[in-house]
N, C-alpha and C positions, 0 to 999 in steps of 0.2 A: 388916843387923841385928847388926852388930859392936860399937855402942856400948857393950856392956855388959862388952866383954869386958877385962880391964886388960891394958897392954902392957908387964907386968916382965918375961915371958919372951916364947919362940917360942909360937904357937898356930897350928893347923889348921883357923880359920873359914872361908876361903878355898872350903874344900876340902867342906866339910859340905852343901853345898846338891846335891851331887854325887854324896856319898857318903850322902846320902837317897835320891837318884832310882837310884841304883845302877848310877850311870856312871862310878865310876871303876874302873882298871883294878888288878888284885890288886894290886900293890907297893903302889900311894899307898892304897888299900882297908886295906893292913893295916898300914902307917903310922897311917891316922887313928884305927884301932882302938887301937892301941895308947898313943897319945896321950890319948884319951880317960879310959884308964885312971886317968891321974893328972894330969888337969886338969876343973877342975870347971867353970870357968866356958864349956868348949867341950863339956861333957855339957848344960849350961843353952843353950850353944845350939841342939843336934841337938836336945831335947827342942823347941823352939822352930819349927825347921823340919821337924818330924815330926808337929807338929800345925798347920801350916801345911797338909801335905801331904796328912792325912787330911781338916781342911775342903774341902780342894778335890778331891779325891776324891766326898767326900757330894754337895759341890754338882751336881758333873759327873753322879753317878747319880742324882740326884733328877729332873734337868733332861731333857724327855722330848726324845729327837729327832727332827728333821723329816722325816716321810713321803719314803717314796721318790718318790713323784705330786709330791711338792710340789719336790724337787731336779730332777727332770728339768725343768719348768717352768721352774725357776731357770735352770738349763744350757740349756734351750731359750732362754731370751730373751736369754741372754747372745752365744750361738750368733749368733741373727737380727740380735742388734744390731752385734755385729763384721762382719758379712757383708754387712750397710749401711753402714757405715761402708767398710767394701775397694771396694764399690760406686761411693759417691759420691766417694771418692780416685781412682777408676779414671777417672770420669769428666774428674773438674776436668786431673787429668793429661791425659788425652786432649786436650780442650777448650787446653788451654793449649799442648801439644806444637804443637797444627793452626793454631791461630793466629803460633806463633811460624815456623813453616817457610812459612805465606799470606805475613807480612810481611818475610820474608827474602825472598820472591818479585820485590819491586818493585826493590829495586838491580840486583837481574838479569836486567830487561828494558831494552833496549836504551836509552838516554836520548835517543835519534834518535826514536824514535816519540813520546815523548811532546809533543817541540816541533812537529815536522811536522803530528800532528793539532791540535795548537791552531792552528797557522799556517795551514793549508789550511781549518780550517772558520773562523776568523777571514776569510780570503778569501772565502771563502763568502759568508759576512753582510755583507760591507761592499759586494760587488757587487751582493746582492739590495736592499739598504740604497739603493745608487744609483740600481737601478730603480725607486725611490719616485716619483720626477718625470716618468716618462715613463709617461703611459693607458694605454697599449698594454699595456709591457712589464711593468709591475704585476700582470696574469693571472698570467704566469708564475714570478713571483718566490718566492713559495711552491713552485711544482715545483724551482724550482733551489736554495734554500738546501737542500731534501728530497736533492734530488743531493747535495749536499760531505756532508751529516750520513751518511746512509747509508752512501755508499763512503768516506768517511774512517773511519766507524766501523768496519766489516767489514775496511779493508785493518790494523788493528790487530790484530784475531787469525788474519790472516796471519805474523804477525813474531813469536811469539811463544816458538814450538817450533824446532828445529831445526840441526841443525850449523851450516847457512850462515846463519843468524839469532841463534843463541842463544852469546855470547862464553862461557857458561859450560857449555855442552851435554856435556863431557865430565864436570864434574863432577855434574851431571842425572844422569849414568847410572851414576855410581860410588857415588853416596848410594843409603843402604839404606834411601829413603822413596821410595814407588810414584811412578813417574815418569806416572802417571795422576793421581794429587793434584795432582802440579806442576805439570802440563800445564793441569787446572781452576782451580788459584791463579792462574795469571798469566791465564787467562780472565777468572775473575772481577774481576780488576783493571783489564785491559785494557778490557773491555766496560765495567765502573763509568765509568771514567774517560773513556770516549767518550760515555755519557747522559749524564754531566756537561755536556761540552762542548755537545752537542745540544739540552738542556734550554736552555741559559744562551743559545746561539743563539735558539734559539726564542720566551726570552723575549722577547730586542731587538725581534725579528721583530713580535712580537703586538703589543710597545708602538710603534712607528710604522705597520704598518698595521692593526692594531682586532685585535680578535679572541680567542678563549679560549687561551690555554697549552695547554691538556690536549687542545684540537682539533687544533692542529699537530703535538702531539707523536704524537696518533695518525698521523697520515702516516708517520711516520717510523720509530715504535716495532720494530713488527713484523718490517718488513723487514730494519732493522737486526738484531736479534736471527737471523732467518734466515740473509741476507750474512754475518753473522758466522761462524757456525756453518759455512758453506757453504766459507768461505775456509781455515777452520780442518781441514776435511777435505778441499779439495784441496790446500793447503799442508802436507798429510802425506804424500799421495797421489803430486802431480806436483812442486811447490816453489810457493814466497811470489810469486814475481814472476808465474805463473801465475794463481797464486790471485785477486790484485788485478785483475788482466787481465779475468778474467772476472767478478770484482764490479760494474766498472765499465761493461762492455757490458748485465750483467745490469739493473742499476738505470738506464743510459741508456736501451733499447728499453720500460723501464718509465716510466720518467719524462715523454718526450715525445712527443708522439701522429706516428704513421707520418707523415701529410702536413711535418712538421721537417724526418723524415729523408730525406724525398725530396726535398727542395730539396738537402740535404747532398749528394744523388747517391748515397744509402746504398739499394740495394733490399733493407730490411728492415723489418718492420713491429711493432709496439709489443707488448711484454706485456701481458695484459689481468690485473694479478694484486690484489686486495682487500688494501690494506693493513691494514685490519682482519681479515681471516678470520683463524680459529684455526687454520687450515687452517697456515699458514706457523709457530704456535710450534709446532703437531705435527709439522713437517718441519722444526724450528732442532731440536729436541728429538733427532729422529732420528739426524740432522747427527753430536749432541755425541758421544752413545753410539755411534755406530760411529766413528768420531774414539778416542774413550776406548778399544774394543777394538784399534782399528790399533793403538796407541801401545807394545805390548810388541812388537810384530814389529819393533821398530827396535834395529841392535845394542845390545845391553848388555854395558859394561866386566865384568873378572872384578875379583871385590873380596878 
């Protein structure tokens, strides 16, 4: 609001918006007074912003203010809504953090497991594949692809943990993420990637000798899941070449009826074990969690 004022000399408009609210300080305060004295067109301005300052004054008292019930409200929602918001960042953070340390998991398991299990249960099926032509041996074809899926599957979460398996095991223990996460990351990988294989077998399987998908798979499902689990806690317990050892005697005495093994010269006689029972995921189940509590008693680096 300067326009008005002419510029033949110095003036103090600058200065009047300040020296109405009564912030400036004594020296420029009695500067402007003084000025004022003998200049008129910066008296027509103070008068200008002096009534400026009394309409806004009137306005600001006339204007009633908000209940205190009604601020707190305000502050309350504002509260809830920041507190949701820290919430759902906490989440996505989280959520994003666990997926990036899962998929760090797979370069760091061994790349020897992942060919050996496609190449062993690729053997698998192309031997059960052969017993297509022979009467006989056709009964058994389905127990034996059931064999390589099983313990191929199971001897994979043997290998997953551990000094003598794990290339990267020392950095496992030096990283400040629960070496229980990591130990389930490459589970859950390992295990995905052997239903993989299993499924994919099984499909060939159903399409040259008849049959449902989802019925083969039950043969195989459970136990797998069990083995799995089984190898994964005595591969903490005793070591990996153990673990498999016993996978494979376990699913053998399971798979073929004692009169096999007595020809073999084996006096031993067959598991009798339901590959459907729930009985076997509430014992893989068992398995994983005391698996998960062993896993700090293994030395840990200082960081």
């Amino acid at each position: 609001m300067t326009a008005q004022i002419p510029q033949d000399r110095e003036h103090r408009a600058d200065l009047l918006p300040a020296y109405v609210n009564g912030q400036l300080d004594a020296g420029n305060a009695r500067l402007v007074r003084e000025h004022l004295l003998s200049c008129a067109p910066c008296r027509a301005e103070l008068a200008t912003w002096e009534a400026l300052k009394d309409t806004a004054t009137q306005i600001y008292a006339s204007t009633p203010l908000p209940s205190p019930v009604l601020m707190d409200q305000v502050w309350a929602k504002i509260a809830n809504g920041e507190r949701q918001v820290t919430r759902r960042w906490s989440l996505a953070r989280l959520l994003g953090r666990g997926w990036l340390i899962f998929r760090a998991q797979i370069p760091l398991i061994h790349k020897s497991l992942w060919i050996a299990s496609a190449l062993v249960c690729l053997f698998g099926l192309a031997l059960t594949l052969l017993m297509a032509s022979h009467e006989i041996a056709q009964k058994r074809a389905g127990d034996l692809l059931v064999l390589f899926i099983v313990v191929v599957g199971a001897s994979g979460s043997a290998f997953i943990y551990g000094s003598a398996v794990d290339p990267g095991f020392e950095l496992s223990l030096a990283t400040p993420t629960s070496v229980r996460f990591l130990m389930l990351c490459r589970m859950v990988i390992v295990l995905g990637y052997n239903l993989l294989l299993g499924m994919l077998a099984s499909a060939a399987f159903a399409t040259v000798y008849g049959g449902g998908l989802w019925g083969m798979m039950q043969l195989w499902l459970e136990p797998l899941l069990f083995l799995s689990s089984l190898c994964l806690a005595i591969s903490l317990l005793i070591g990996s070449t153990f673990a498999l050892i016993c996978a494979a005697v376990i699913e053998v005495l399971q798979t073929f009826p004692s009169t096999f093994l007595s020809h073999l010269g084996l006096p031993l006689s067959a598991l009798d074990l339901d590959p459907t029972s729930p009985a076997l995921l509430i014992a893989a189940l068992l398995l994983i969690v005391g698996a998960v509590f062993f896993i700090p008693k293994q030395p840990r680096l200082a960081s």
